[in-house]
Backbone as CSV, one residue per row, in Angstrom:
resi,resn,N_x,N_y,N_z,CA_x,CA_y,CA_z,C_x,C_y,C_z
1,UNK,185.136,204.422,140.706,185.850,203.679,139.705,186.455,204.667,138.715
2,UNK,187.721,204.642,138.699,188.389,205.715,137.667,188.313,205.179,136.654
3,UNK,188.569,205.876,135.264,188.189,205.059,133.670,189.348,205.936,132.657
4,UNK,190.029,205.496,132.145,191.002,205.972,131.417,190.672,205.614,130.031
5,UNK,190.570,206.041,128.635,190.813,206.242,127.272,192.076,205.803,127.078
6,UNK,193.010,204.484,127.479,194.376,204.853,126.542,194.341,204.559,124.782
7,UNK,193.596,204.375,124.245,193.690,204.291,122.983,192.716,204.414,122.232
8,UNK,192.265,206.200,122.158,191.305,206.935,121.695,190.982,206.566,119.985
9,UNK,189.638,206.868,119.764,189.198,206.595,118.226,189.892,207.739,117.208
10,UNK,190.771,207.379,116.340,191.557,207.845,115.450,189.740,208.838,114.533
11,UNK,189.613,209.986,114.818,188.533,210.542,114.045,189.086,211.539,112.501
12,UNK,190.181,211.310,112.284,190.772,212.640,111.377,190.643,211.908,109.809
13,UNK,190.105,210.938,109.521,190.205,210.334,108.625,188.388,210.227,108.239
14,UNK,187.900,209.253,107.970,186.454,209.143,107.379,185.437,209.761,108.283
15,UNK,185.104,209.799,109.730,184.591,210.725,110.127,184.806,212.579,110.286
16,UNK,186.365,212.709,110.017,186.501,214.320,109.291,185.467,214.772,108.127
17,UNK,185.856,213.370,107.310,185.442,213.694,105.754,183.525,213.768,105.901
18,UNK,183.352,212.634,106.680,181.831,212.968,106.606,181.390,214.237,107.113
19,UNK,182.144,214.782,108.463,181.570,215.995,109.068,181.698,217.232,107.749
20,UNK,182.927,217.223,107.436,183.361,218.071,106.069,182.015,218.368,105.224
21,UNK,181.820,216.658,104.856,180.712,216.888,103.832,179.133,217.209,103.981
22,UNK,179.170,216.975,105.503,177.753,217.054,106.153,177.586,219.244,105.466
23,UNK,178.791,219.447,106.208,178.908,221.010,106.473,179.101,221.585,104.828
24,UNK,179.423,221.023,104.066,179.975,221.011,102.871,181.242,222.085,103.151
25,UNK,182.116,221.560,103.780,183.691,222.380,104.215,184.695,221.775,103.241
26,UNK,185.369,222.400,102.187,186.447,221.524,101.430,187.392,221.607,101.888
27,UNK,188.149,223.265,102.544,189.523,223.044,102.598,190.049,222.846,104.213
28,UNK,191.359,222.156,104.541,191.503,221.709,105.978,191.878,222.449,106.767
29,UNK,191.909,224.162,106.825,192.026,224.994,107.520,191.200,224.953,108.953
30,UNK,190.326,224.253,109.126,189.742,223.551,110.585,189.312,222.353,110.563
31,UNK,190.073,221.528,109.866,190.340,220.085,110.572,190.459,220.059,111.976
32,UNK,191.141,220.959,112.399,191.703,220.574,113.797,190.533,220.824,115.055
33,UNK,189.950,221.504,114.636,188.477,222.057,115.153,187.212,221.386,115.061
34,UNK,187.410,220.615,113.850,186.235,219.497,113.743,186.404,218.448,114.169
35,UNK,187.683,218.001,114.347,187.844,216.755,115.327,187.662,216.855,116.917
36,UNK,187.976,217.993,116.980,187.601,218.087,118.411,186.097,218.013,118.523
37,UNK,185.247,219.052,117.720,183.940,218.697,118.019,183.341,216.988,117.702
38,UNK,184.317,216.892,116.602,183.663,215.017,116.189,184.081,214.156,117.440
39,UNK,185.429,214.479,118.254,185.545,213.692,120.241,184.514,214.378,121.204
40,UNK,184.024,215.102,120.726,182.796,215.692,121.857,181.895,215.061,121.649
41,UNK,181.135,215.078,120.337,180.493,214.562,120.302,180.065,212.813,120.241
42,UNK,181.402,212.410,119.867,181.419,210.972,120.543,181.653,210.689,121.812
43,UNK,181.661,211.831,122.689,181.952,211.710,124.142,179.992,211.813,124.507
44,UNK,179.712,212.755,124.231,178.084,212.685,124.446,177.263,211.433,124.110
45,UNK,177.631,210.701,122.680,176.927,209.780,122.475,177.004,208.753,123.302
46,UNK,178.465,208.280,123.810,178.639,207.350,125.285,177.965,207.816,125.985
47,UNK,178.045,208.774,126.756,177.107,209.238,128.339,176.058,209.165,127.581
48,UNK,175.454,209.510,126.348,173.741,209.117,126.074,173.493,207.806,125.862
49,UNK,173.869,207.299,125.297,173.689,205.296,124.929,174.461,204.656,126.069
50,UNK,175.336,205.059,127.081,175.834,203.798,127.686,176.661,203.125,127.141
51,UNK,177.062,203.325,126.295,178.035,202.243,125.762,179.053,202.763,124.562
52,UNK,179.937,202.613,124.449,181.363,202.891,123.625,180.733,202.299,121.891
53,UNK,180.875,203.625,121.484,180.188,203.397,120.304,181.452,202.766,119.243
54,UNK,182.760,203.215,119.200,183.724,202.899,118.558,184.717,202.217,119.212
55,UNK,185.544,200.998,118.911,185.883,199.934,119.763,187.637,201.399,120.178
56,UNK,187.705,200.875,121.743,189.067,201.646,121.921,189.146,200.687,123.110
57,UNK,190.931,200.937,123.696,191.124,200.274,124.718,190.770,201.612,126.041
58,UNK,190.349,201.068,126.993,189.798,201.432,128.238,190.412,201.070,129.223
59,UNK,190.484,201.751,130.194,191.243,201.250,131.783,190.350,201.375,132.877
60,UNK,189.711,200.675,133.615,188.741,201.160,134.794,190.164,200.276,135.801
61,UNK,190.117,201.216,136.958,190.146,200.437,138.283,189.159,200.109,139.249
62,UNK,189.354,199.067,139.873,188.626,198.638,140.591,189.714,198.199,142.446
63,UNK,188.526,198.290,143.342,189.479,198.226,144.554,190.154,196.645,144.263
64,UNK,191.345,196.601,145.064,191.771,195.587,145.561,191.827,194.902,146.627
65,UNK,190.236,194.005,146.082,189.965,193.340,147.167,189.511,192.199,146.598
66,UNK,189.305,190.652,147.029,189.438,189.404,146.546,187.450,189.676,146.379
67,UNK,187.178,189.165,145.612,185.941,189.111,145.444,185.132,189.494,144.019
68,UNK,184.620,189.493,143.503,183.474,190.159,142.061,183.707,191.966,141.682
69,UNK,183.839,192.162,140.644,183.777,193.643,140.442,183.069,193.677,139.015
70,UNK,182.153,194.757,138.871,181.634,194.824,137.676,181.945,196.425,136.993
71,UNK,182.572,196.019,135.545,183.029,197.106,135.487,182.000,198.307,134.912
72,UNK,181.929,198.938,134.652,180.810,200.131,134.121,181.143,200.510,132.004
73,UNK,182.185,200.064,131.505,182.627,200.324,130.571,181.804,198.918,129.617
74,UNK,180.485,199.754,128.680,180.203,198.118,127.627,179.877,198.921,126.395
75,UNK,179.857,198.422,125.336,180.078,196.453,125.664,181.264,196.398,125.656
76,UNK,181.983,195.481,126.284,183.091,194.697,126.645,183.572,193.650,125.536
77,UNK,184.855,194.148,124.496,185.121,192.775,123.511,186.050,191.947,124.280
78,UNK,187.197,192.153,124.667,187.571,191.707,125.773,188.730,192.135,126.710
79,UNK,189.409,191.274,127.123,190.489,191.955,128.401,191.619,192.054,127.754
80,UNK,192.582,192.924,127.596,193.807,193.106,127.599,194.632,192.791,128.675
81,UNK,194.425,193.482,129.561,195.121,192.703,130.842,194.673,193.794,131.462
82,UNK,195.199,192.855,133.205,194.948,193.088,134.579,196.092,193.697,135.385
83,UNK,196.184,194.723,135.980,197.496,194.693,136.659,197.283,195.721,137.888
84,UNK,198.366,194.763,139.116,197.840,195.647,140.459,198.753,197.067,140.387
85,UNK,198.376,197.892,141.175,199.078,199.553,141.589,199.425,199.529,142.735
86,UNK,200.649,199.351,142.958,201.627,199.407,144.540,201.533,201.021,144.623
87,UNK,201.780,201.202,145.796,201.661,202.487,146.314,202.081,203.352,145.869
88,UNK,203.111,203.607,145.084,204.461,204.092,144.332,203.857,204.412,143.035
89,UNK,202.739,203.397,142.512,202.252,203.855,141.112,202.598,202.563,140.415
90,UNK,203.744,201.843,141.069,204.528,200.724,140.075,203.259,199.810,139.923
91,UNK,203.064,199.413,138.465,201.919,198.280,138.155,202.858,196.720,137.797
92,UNK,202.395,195.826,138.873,202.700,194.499,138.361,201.357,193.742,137.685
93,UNK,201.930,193.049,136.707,201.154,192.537,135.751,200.596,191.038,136.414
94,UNK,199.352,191.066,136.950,198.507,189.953,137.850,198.250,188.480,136.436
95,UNK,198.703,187.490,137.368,198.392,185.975,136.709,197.454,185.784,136.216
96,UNK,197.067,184.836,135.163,195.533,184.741,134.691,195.063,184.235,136.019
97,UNK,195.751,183.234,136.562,195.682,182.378,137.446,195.115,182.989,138.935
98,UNK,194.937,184.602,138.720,194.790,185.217,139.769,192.997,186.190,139.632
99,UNK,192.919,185.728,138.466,191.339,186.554,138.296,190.711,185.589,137.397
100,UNK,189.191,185.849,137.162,188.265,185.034,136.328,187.703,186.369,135.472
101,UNK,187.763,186.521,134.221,186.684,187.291,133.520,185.390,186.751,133.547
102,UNK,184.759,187.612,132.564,183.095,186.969,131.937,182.689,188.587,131.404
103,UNK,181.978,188.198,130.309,181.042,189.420,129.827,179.756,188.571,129.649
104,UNK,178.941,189.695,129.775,177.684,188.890,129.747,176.851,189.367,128.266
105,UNK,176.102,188.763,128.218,175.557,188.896,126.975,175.242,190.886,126.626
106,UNK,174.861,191.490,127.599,174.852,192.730,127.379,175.941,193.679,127.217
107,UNK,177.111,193.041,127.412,178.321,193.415,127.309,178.959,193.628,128.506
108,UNK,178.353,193.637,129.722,179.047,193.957,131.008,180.223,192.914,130.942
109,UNK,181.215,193.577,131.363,182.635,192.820,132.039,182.895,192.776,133.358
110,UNK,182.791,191.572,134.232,183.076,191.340,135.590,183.922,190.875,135.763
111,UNK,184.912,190.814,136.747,185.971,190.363,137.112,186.129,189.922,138.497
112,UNK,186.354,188.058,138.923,186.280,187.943,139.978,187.838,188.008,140.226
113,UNK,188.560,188.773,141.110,189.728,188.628,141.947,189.811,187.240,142.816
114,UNK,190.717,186.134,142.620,190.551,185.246,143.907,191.759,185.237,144.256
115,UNK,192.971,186.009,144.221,193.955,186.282,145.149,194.742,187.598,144.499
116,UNK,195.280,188.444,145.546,196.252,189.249,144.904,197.923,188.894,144.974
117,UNK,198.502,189.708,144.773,199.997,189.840,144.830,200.240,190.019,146.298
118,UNK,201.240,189.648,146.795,201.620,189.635,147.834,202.217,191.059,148.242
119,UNK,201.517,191.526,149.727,202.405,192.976,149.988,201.513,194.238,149.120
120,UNK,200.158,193.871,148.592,199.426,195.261,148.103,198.281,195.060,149.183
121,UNK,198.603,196.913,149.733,197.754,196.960,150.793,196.333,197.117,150.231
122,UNK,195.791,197.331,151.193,193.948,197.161,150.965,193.514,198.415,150.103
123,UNK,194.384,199.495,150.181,193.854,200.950,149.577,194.144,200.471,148.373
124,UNK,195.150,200.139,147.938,195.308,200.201,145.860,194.250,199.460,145.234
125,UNK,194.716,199.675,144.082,193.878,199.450,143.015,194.311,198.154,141.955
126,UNK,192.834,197.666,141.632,193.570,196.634,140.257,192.815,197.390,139.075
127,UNK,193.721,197.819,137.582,193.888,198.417,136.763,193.358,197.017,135.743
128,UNK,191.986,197.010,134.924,191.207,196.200,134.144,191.729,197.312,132.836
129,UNK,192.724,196.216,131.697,192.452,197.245,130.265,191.902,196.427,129.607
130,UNK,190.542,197.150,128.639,189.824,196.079,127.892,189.492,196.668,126.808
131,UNK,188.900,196.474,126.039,188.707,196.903,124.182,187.266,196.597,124.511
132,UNK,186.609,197.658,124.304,185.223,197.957,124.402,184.956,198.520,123.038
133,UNK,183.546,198.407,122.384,182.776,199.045,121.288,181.685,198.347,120.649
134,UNK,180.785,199.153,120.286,179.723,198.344,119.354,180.448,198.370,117.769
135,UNK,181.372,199.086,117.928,181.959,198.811,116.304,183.041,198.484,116.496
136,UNK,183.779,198.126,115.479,185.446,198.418,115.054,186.086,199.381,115.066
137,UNK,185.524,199.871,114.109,185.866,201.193,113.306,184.413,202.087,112.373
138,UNK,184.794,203.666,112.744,184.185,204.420,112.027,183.085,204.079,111.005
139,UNK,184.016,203.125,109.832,183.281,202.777,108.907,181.979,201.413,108.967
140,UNK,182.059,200.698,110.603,181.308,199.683,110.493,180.452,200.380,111.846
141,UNK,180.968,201.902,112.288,179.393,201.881,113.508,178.173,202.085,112.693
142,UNK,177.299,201.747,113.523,175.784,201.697,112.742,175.294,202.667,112.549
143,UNK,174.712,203.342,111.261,174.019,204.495,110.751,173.635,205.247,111.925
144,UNK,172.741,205.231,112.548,172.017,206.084,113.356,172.835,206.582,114.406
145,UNK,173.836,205.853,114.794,174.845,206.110,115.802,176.070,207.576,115.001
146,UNK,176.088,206.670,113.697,177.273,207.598,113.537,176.699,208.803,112.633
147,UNK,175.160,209.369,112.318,174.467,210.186,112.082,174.205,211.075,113.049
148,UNK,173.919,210.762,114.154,173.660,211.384,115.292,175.366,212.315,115.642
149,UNK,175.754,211.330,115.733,177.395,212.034,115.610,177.577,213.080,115.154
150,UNK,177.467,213.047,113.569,178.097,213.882,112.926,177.283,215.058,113.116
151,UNK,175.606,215.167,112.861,174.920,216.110,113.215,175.082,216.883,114.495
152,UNK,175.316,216.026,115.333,175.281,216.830,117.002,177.141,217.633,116.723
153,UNK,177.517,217.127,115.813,178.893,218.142,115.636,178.931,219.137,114.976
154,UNK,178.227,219.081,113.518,177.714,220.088,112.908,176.933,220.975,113.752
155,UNK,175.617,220.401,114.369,175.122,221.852,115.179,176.109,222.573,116.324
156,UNK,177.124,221.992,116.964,178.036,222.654,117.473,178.594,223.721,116.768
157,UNK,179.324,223.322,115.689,180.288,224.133,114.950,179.444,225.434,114.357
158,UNK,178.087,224.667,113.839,177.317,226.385,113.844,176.683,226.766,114.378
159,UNK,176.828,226.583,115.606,176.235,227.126,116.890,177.544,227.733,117.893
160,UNK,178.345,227.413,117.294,179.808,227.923,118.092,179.426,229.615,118.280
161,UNK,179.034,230.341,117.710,179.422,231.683,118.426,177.882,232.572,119.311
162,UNK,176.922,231.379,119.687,175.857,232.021,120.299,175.975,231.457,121.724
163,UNK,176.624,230.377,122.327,176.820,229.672,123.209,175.534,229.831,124.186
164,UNK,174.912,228.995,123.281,173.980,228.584,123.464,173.498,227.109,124.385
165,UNK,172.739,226.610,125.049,172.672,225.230,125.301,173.205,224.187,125.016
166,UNK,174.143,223.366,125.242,174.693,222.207,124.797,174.355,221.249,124.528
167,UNK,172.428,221.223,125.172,172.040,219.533,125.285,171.557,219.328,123.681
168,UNK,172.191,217.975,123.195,171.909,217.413,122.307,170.328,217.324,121.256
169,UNK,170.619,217.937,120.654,169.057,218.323,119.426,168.478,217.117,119.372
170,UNK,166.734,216.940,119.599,166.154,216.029,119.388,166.401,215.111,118.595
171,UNK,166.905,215.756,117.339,166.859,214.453,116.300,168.166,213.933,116.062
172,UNK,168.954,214.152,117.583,170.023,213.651,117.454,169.822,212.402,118.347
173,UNK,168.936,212.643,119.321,168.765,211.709,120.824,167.870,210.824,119.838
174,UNK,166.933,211.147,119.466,166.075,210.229,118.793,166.747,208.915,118.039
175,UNK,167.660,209.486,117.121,168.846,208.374,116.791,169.291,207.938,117.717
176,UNK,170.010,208.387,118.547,170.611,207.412,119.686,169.745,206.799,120.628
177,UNK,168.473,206.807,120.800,167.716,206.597,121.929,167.308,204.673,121.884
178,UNK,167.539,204.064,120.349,167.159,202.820,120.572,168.619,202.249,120.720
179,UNK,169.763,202.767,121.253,171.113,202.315,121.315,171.346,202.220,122.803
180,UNK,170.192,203.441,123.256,170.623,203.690,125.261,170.209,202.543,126.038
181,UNK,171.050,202.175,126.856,171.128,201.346,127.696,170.625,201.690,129.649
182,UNK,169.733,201.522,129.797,169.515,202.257,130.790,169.797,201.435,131.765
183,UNK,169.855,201.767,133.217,170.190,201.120,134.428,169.518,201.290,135.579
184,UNK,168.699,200.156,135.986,167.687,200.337,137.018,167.735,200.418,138.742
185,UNK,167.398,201.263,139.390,168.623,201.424,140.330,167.969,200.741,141.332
């Protein structure tokens, strides 16, 4: 299942300022450097919790084939739209009339297909965009989530020149650990 970011969490604004102030950094001569570590480290906190901590739009594909698909991207606020991939790349935009959503209380988003477009062979893909997050925005994710954040960015930035281990400092997982969502195989 491929997964696309098209509409990444804007971090240059109140999470700059907190990392700033965590570090006590005043002037913006590496802004540009702390945002990158503040998308890393919101990239870690997903793969550690399972779930999209700040609401953004998302793209998973799924095969095209008539039947149930569950997507891997939660929690799930909801669908933007559906659209098939002809061979060429060209995306036509699929009928409501042609799929069923549902999220479930844990946030999973499934999607039953009960017909496609006419003339898409069995290899392509149907393209799910949906707005996933436990927050809105920056200012409404929950303490421990967006603590863990900022810390696991700070120890980056001063840990930048020993390149050292990457895995996330205890008392960063510890915060995130009542957020992880685990999956039983």
């Amino acid at each position: 299942m491929l997964r696309t970011v098209t509409t990444p969490v804007d971090l240059s604004a109140d999470a700059l300022d907190d990392l700033k102030g965590w570090l006590g950094i005043s002037r913006p001569n590496e802004d540009s450097q702390l945002t990158d570590l503040l998308g890393a480290s919101l990239a870690m906190c997903e793969a550690f919790t399972g779930q999209t901590p700040v609401e953004q739009d998302i793209e998973e594909s799924v095969p095209a084939t008539i039947g149930r698909h569950q997507l891997s991207t939660r929690p799930a606020r909801s669908v933007v739209s559906v659209q098939a991939i002809a061979p060429n790349g060209m995306r036509t935009l699929m009928s409501a009339d042609a799929y069923e959503t549902q999220i479930d209380a844990s946030g999973r988003l499934c999607i039953h297909i009960s017909w496609l477009p006419a003339g898409l062979p069995d290899k392509e893909s149907v393209v799910v965009t949906l707005r996933a997050g436990i927050a809105t925005d920056w200012a409404t994710l929950p303490g421990p989530l967006k603590q863990g954040i900022i810390r696991l960015a700070a120890f980056h930035y001063r840990d930048r020149e020993t390149g050292r281990d990457a895995t996330p400092p205890v008392s960063v997982t510890a915060l995130w650990r009542p957020w992880r969502v685990l999956r039983l195989a």
